[in-house]
N, CA, C and O of each residue as an XYZ file, in Angstrom:
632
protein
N       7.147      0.626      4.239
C       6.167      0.539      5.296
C       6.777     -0.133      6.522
O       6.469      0.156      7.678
N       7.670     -1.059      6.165
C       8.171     -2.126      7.119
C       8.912     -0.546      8.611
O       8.746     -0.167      9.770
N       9.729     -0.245      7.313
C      10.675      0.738      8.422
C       9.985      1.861      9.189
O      10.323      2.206     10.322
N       8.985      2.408      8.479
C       8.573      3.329      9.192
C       7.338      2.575     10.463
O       6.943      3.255     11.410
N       7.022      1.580     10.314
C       6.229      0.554     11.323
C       7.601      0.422     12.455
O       7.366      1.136     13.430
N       8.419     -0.012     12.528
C       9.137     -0.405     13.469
C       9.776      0.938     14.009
O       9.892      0.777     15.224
N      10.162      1.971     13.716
C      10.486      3.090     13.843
C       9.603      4.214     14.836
O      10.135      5.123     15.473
N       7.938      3.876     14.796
C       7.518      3.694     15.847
C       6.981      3.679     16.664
O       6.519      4.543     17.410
N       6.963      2.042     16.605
C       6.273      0.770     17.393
C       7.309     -0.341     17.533
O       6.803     -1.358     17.060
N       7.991     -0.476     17.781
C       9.353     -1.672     17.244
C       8.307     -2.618     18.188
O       8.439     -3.765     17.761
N       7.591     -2.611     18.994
C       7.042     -3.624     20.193
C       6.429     -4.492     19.604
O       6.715     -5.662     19.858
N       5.613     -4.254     18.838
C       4.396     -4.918     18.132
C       4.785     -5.284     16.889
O       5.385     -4.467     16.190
N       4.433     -6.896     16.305
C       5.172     -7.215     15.173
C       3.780     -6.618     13.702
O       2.561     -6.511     13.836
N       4.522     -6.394     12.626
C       3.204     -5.864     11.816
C       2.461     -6.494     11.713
O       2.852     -7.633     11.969
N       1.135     -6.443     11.367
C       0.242     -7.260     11.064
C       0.274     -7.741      9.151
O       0.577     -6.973      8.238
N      -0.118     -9.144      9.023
C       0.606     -9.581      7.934
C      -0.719     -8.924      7.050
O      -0.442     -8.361      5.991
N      -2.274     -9.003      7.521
C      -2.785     -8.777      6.525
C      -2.880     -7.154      6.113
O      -3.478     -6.793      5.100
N      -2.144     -6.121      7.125
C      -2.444     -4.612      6.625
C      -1.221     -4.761      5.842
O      -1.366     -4.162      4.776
N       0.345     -5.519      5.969
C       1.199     -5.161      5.052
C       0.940     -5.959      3.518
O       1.610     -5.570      2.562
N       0.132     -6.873      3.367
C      -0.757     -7.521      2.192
C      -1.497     -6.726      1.370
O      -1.667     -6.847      0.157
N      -2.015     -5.734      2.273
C      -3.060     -4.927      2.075
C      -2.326     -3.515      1.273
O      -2.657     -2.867      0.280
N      -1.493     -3.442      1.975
C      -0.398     -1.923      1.373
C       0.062     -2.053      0.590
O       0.287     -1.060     -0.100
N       0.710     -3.889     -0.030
C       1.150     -4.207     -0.876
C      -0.256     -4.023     -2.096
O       0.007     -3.360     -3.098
N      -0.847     -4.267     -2.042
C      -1.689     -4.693     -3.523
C      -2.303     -3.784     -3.612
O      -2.895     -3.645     -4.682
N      -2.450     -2.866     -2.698
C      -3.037     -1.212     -3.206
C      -1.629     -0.232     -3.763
O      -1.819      0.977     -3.636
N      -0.638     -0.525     -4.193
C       0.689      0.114     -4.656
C       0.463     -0.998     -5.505
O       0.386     -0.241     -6.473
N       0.267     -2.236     -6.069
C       0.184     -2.454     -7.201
C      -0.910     -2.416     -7.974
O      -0.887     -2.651     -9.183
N      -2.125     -2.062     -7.195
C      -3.206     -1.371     -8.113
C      -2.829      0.014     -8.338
O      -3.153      0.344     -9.479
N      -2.235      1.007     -7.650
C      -1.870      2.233     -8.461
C      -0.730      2.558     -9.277
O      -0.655      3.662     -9.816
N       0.357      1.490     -9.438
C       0.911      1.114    -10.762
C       0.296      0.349    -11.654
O       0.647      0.502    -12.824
N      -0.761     -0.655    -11.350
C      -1.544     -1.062    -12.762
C      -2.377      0.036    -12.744
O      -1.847      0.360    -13.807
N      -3.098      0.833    -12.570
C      -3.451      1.999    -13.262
C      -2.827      2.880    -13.694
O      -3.425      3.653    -14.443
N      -1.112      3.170    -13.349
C      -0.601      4.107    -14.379
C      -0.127      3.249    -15.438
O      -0.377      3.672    -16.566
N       0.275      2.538    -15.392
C       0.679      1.572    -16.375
C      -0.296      1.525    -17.433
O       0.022      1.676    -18.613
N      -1.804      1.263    -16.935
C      -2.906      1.230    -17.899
C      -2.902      2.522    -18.486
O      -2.840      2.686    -19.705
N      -2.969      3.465    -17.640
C      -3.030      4.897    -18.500
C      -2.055      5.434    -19.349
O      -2.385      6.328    -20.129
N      -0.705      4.953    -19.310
C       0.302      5.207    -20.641
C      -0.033      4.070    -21.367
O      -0.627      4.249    -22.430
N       0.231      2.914    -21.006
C      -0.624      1.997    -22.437
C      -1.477      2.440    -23.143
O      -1.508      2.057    -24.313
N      -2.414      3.357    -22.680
C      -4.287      3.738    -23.500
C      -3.366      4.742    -24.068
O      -3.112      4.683    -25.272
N      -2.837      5.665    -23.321
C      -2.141      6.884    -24.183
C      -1.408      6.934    -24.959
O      -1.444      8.013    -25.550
N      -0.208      5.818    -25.537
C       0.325      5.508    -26.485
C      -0.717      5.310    -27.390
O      -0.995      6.047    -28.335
N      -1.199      4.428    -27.106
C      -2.196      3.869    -28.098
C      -1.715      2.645    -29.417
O      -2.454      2.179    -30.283
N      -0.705      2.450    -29.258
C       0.079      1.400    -30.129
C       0.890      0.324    -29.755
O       2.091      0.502    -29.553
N       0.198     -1.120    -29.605
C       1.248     -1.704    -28.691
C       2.370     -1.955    -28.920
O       3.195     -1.963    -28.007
N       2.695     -2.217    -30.159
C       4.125     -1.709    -30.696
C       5.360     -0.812    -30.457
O       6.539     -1.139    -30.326
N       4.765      0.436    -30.436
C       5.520      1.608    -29.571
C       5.161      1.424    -28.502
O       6.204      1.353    -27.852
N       4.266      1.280    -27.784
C       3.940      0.866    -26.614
C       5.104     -0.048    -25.826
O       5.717      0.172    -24.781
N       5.150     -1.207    -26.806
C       6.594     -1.858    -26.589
C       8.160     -1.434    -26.545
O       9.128     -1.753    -25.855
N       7.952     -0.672    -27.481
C       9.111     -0.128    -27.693
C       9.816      1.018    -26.575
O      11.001      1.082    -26.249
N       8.595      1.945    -26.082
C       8.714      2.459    -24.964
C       9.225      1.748    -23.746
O      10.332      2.083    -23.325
N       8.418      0.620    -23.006
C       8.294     -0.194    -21.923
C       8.579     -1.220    -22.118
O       7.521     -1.694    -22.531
N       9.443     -2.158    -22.132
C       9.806     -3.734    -22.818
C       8.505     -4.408    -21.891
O       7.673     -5.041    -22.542
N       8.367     -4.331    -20.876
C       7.173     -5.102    -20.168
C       5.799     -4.809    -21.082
O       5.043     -5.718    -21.426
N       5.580     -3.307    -21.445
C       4.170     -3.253    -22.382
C       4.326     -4.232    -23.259
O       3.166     -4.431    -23.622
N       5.158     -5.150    -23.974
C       4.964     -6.029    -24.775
C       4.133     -7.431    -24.448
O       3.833     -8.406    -25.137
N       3.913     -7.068    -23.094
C       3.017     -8.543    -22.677
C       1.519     -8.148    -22.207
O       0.607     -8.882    -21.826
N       1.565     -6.877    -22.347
C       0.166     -6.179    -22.079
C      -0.835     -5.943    -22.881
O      -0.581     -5.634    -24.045
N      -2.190     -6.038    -22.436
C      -3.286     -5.715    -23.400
C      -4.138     -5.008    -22.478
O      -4.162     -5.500    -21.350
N      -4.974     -3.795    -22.699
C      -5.710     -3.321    -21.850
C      -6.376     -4.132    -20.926
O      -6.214     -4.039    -19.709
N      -7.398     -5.218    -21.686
C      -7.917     -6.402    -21.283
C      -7.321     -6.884    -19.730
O      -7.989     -7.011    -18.704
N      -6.079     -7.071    -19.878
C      -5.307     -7.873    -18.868
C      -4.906     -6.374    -17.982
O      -5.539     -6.370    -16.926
N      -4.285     -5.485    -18.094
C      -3.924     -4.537    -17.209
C      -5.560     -4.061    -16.492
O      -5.676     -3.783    -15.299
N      -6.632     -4.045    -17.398
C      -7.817     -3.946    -16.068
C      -8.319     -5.122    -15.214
O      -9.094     -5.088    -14.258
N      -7.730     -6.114    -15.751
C      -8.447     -7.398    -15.004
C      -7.533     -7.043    -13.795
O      -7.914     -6.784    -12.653
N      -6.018     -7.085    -14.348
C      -5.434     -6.857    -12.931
C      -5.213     -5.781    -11.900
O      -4.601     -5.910    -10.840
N      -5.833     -4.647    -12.389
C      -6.347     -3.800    -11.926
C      -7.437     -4.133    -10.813
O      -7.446     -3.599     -9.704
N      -8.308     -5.037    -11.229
C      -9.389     -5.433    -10.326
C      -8.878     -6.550     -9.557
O      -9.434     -6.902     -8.516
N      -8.209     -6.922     -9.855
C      -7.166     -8.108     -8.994
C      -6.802     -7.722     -7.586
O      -7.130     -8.116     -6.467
N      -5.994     -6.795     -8.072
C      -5.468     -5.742     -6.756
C      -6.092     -4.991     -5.717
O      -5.865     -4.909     -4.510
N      -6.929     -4.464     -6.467
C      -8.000     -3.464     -6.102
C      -9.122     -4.619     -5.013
O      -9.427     -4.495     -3.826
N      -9.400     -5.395     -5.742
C     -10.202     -6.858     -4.810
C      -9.465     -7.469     -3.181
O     -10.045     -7.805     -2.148
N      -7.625     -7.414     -3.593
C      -6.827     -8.226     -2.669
C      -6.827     -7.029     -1.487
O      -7.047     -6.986     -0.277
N      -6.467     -6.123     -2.503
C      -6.318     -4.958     -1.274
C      -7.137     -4.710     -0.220
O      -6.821     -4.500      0.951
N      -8.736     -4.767     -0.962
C      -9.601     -3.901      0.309
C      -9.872     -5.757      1.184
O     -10.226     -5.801      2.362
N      -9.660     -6.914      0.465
C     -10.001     -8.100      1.263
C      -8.886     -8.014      2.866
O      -9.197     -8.406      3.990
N      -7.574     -7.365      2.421
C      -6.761     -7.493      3.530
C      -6.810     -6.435      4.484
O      -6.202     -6.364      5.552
N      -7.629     -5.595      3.959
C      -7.989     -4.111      5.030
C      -8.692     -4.653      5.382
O      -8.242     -4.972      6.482
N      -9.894     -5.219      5.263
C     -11.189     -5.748      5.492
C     -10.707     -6.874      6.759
O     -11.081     -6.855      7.931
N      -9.755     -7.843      6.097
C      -8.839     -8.669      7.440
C      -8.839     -7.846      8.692
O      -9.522     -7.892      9.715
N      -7.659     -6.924      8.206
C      -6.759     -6.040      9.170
C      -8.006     -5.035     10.335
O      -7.934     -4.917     11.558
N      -8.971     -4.497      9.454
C      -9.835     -3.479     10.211
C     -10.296     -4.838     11.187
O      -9.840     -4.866     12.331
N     -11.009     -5.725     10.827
C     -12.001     -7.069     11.833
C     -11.434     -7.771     12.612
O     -11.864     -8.795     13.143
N     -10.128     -7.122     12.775
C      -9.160     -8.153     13.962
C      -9.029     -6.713     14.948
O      -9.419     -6.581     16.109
N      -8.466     -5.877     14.222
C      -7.737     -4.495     15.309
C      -8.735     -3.025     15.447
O      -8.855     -2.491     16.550
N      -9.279     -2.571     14.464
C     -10.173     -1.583     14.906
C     -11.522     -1.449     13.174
O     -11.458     -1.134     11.985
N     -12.414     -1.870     14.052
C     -13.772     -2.316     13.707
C     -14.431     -0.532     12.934
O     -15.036     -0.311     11.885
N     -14.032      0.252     13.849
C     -14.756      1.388     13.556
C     -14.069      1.692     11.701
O     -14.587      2.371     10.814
N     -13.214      1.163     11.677
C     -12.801      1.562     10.266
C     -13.636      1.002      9.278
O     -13.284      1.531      8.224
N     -14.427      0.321      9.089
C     -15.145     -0.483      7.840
C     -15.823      1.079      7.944
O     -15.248      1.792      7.121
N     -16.614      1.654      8.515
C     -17.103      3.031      8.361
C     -15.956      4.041      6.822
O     -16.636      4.593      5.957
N     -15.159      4.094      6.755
C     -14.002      4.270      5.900
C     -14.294      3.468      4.414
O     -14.173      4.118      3.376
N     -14.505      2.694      4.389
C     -14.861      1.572      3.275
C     -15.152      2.365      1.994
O     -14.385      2.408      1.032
N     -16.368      3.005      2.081
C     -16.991      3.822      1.226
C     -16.100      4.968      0.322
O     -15.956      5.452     -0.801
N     -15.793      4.991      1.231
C     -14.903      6.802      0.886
C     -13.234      5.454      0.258
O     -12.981      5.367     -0.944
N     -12.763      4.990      0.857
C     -11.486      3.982      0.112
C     -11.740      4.100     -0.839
O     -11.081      4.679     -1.702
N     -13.220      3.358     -1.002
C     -13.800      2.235     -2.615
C     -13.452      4.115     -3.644
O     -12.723      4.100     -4.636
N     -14.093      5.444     -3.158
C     -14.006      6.620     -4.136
C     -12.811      6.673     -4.280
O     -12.367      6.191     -5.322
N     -12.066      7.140     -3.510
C     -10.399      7.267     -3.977
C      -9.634      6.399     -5.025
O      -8.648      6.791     -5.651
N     -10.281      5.025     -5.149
C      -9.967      4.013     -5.876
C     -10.220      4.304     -7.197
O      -9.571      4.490     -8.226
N     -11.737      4.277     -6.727
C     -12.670      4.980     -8.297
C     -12.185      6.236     -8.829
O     -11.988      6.202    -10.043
N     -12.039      6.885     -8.489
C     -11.499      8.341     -8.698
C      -9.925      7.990     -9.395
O      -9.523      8.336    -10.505
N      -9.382      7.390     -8.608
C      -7.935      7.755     -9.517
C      -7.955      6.408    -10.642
O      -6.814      6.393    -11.104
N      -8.656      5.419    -11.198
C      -9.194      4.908    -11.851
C      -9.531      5.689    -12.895
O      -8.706      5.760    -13.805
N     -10.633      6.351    -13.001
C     -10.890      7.492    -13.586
C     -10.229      8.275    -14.354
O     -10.574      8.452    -15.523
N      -8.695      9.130    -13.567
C      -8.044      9.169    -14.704
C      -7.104      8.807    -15.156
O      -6.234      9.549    -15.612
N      -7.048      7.119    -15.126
C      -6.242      6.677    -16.321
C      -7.222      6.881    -17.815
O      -6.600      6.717    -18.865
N      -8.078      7.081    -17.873
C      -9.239      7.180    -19.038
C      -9.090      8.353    -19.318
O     -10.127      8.627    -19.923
N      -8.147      9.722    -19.259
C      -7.945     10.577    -19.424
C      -7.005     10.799    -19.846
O      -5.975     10.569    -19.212
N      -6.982     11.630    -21.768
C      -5.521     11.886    -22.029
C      -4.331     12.382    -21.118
O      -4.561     13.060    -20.116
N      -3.332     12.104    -21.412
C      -2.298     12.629    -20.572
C      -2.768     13.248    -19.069
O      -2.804     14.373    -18.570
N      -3.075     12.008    -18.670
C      -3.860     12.362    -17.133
C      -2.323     12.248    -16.136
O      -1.121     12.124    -16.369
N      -3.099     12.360    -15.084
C      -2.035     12.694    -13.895
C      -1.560     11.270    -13.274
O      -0.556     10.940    -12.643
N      -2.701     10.573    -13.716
C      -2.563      8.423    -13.226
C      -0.873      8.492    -13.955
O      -0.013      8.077    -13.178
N      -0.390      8.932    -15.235
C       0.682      8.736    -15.553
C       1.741      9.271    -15.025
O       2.869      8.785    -15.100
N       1.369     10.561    -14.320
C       2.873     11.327    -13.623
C       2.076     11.668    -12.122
O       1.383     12.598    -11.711
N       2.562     10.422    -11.574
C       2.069     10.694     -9.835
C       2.553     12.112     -9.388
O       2.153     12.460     -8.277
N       3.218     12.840     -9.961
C       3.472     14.120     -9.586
C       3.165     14.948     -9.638
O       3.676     15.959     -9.157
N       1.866     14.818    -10.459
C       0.633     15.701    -11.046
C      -0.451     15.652    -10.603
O      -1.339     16.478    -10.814
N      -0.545     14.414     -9.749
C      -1.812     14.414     -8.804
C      -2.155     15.142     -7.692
O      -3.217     14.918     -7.110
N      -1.375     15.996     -7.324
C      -1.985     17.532     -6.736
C      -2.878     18.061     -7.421
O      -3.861     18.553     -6.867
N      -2.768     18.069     -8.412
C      -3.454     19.086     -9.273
C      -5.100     18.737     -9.719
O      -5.830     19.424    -10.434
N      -5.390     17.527     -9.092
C      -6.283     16.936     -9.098
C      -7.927     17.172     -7.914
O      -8.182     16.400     -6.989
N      -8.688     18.242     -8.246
C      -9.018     18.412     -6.999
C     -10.040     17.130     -6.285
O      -9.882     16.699     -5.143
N     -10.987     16.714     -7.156
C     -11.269     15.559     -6.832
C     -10.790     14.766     -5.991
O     -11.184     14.677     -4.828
N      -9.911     14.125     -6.486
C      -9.287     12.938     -6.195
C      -8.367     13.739     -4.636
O      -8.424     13.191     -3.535
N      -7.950     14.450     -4.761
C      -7.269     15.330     -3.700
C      -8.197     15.120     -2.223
O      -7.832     14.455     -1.253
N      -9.487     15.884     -2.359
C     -10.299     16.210     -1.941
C     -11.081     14.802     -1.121
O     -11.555     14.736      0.013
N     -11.004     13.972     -1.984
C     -11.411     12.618     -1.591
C     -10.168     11.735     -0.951
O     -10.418     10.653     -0.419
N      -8.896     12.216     -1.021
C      -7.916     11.292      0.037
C      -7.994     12.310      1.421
O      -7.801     11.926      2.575
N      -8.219     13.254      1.134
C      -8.106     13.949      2.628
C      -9.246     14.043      3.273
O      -9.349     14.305      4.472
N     -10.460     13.761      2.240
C     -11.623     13.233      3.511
C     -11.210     11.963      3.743
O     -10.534     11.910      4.770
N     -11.349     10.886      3.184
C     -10.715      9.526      3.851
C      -9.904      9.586      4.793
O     -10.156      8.838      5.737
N      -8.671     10.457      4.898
C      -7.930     10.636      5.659
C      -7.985     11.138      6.806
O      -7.218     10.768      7.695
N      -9.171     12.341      7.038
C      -9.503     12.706      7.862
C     -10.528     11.606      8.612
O     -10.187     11.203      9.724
N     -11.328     11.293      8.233
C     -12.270     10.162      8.519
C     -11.684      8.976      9.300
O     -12.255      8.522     10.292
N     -10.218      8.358      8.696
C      -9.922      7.190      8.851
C      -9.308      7.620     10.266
O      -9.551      6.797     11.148
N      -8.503      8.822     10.703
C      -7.879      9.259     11.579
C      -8.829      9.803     12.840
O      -8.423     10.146     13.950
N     -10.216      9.787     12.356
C     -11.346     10.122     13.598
C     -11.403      8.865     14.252
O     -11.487      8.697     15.468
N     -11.346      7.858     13.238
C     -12.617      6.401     13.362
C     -11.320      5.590     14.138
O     -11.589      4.491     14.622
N     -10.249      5.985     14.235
C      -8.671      5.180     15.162
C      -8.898      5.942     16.781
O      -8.233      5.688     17.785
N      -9.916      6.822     16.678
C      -9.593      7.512     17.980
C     -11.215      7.801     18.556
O     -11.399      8.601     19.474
N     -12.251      7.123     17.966
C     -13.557      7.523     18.200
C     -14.146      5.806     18.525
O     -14.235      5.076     17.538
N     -14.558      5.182     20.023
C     -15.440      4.154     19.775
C     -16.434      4.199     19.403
O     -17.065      5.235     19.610
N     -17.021      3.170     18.717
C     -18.500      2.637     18.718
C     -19.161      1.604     18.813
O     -19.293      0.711     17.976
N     -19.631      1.699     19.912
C     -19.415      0.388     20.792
C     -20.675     -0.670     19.667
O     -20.543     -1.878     19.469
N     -21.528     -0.011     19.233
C     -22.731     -0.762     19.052
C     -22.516     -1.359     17.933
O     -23.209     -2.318     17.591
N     -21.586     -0.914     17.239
C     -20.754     -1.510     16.060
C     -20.261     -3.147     16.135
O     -20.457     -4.066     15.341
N     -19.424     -3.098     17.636
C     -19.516     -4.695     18.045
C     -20.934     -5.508     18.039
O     -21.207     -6.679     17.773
N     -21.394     -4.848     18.277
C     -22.491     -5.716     18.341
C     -23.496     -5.963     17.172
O     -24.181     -6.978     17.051
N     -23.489     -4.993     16.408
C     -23.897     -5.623     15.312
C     -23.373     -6.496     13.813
O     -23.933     -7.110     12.905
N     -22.105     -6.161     14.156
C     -21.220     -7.241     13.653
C     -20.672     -7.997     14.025
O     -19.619     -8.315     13.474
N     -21.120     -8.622     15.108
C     -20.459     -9.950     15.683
C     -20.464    -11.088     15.224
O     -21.157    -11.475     14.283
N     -19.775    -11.652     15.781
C     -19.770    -12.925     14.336
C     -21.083    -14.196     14.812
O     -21.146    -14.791     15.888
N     -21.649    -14.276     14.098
C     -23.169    -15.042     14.635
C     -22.800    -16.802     13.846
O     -23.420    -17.754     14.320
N     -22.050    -16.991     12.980
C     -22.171    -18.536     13.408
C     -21.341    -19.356     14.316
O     -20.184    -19.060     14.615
N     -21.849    -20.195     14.660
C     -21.370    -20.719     15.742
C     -20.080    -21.589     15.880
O     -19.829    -22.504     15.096
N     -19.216    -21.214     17.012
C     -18.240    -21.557     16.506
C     -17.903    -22.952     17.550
O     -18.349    -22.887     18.696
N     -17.117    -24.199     17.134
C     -17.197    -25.284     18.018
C     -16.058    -24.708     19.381
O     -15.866    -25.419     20.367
């Protein structure tokens, strides 16, 4: 992210909470593939034996931290949108599906959560990054002004 940010914009330094934010949404979609070959083995043993790291894993803990990530991530978009462009919390909704959605199929035998290379094939989940995508790419180029104003920040500040 770093390189393709400076590559170009070199002017402007990144903002710390969208690269926070990029970070812990790439480790919520490795703790969900991770979760989804763990469930699919089904043995933590071989499980281990496969992945030396699955030996410290329990579903338990790969969804907590699943929600870990998934929590840090949208808190630093949530940062990033309320400092630089407001119209994006509009986006929120449709994020939170894409999340849910590829969530989803790690709970699916030999789902596509395990071979990111298979997630084309996914129309759902497909279907739901390119509306987000389309959406998120209106809401960077569309004001709304009244938006300031109803989210302004109302306590008072010294």
């Amino acid at each position: 992210m770093l390189a393709g940010w400076y590559i170009i914009g070199p002017a402007m330094v990144l903002p710390i909470s969208l690269l926070l934010s990029y970070w812990m949404v790439a480790a919520y979609f490795m703790a969900v593939k991770r979760f989804a070959e763990f469930r699919d083995i089904g043995d933590p043993a071989r499980a281990a034996r496969y992945r030396r790291s699955f030996a410290f894993y329990t579903e338990p803990r790969l969804l907590i931290s699943i929600m870990f990530y998934a929590s840090a991530s949208m808190l630093f978009l949530g940062a990033f949108i309320m400092r630089y462009r407001l119209e994006l919390i509009l986006s929120f909704p449709l994020v939170a599906l894409v999340m849910a959605t590829y969530l989803a199929l790690a709970f699916k035998a030999n789902s596509a959560a395990q071979a990111p290379e298979k997630l084309y094939r996914e129309p759902i989940l497909m279907g739901a990054v390119l509306l987000t995508a389309g959406v998120m790419i209106t809401l960077l180029f569309v004001d709304i002004p009244i938006m300031y104003n109803v989210l302004a920040p109302t306590l008072p500040l010294p």
